[in-house]
C-alpha positions in Angstrom: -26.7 -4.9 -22.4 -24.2 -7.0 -20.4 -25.1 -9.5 -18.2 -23.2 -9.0 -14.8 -22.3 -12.2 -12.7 -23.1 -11.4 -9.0 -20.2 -11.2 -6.7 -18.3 -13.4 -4.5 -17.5 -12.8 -1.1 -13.7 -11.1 -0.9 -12.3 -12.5 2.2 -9.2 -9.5 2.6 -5.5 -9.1 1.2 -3.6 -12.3 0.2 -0.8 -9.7 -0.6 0.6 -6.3 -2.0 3.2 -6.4 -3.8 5.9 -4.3 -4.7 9.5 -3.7 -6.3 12.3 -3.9 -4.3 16.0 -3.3 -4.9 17.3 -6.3 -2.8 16.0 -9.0 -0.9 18.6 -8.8 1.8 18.3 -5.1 2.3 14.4 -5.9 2.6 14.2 -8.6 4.8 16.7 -6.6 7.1 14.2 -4.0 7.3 10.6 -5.4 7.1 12.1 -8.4 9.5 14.6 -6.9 11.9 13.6 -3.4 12.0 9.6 -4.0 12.0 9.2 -7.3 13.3 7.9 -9.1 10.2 9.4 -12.6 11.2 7.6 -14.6 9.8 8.9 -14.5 5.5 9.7 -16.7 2.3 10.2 -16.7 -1.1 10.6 -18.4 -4.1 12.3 -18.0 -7.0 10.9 -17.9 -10.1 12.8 -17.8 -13.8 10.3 -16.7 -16.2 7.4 -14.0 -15.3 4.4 -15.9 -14.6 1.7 -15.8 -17.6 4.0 -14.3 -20.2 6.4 -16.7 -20.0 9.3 -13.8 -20.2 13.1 -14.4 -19.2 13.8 -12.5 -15.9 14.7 -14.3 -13.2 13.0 -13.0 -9.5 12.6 -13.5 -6.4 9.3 -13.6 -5.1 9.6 -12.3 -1.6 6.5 -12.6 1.3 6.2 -11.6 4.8 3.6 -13.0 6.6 1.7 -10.9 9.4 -0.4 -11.9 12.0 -3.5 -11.8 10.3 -2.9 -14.2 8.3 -2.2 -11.4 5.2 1.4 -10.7 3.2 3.2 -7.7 1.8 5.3 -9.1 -1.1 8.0 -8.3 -3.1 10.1 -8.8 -6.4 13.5 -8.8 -6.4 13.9 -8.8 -10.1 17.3 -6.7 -11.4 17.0 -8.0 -14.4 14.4 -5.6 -15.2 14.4 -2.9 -12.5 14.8 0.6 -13.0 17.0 2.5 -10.6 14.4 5.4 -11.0 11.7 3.6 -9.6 13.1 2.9 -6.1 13.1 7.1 -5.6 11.3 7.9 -2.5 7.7 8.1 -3.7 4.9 11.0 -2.6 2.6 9.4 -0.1 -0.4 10.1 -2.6 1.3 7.6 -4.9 1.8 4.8 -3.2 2.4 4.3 0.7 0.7 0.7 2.9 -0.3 1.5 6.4 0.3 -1.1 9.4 -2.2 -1.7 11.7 -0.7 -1.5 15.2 -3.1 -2.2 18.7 -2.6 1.0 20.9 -0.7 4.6 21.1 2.1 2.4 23.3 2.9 -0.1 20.8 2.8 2.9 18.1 4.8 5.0 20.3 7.3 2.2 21.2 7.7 1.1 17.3 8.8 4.8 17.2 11.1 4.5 19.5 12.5 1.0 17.9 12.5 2.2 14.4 14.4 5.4 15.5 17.1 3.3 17.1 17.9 1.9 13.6 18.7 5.2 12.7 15.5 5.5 10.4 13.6 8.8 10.5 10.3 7.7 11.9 7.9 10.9 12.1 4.6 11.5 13.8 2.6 10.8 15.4 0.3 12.5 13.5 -3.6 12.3 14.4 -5.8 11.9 11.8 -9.0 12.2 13.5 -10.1 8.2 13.4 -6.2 7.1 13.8 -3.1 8.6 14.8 0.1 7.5 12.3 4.1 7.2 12.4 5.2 7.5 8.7 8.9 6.1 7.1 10.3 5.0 4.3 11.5 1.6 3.2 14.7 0.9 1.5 13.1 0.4 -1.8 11.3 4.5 -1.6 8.0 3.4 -0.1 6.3 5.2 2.5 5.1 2.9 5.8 3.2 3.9 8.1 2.0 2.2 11.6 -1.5 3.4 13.0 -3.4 2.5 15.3 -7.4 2.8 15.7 -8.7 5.5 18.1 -11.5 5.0 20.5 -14.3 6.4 18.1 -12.2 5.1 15.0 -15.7 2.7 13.6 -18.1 5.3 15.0 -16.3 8.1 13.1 -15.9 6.0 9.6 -19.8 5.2 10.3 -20.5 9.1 10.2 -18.3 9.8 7.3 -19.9 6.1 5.5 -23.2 7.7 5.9 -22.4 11.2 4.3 -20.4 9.9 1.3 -22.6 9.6 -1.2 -23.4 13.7 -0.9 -19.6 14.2 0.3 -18.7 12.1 -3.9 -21.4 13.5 -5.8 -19.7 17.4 -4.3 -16.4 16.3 -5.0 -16.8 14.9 -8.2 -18.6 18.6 -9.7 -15.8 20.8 -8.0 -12.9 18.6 -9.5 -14.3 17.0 -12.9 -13.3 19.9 -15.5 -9.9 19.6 -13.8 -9.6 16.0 -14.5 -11.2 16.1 -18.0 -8.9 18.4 -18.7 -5.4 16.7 -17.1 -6.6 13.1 -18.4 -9.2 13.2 -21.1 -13.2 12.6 -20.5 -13.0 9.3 -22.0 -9.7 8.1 -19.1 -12.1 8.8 -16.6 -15.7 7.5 -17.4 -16.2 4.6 -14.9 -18.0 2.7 -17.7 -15.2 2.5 -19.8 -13.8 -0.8 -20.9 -10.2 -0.2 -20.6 -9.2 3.1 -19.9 -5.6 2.6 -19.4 -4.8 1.2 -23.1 -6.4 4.9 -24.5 
């Protein structure tokens, strides 16, 4: 049997990262449209750890916590395909706003820039604009309701019943969509099967 090395503390983010089509067309966006002023980048020639030709740019916007969303400007190696708006399930990155007036007025702010921003939706522990980004990736801007810790506390306290239900009504479906053997959480790599 292995021997596992306790864990260290994770302090948050550093960054997500993601594809984008242009670095212009991103900044303008993430920076003017958002708010995100704070950004660099560097450019790199080779991909890091394989040593691989394709020039990128390594894009980062810094946010007030201290955290980054990132991106790659890399064309070299980009696939048109991939920059097709994407279904929320797949991949979207939620920003955390302070109150319903700030979400509200980032509404108001995004719509001026002629972006469809829709919502707000209430969730039940936060309410939520959604858009998309240039490069086919959902945002979304919530903020916390009153009850939002209280709420997640609740559901926290009901999950492992809330799993163990979940994972007997859906299993056969998965088994049979990906294979047992993609899906056994003690697998060593499931991705290279």
């Amino acid at each position: 049997m292995a021997r596992h090395i306790e864990p260290r503390p994770i302090l948050g983010v550093h960054h997500a990262a993601y594809r984008c089509r242009d670095a212009e067309q991103t900044i303008w966006f993430y920076s003017d449209v958002l708010g995100l002023v704070e950004k660099t980048g560097i450019v790199l020639e080779e991909v890091t750890g394989t040593g691989e030709h394709d020039p990128y740019l390594h894009l980062f916007f810094r946010m007030n916590n201290g955290e980054y969303l990132a991106f790659f400007d890399a064309p070299g190696s980009a696939d048109p395909e991939w920059f097709q708006r994407k279904e929320s399930f797949d991949l979207h990155f939620a920003f955390e706003v302070a109150s319903e007036e700030d979400l509200l007025a980032m509404q108001e702010r995004i719509n001026s820039y002629g972006i469809s921003a829709v919502g707000p939706v209430d969730h039940g522990f936060v309410k939520s604009i959604y858009m998309y980004d240039p490069n086919g990736i959902q945002m979304e801007l919530t903020y916390r309701v009153k009850d939002h810790d209280k709420i997640l506390a609740g559901a926290t306290d009901a999950f492992p019943a809330k799993l163990a239900e979940w994972t007997k009504r859906t299993r056969g479906a998965k088994e049979a969509k990906f294979g047992a053997a993609a899906i056994d959480q003690r697998a060593r790599n499931p991705i290279a099967a």
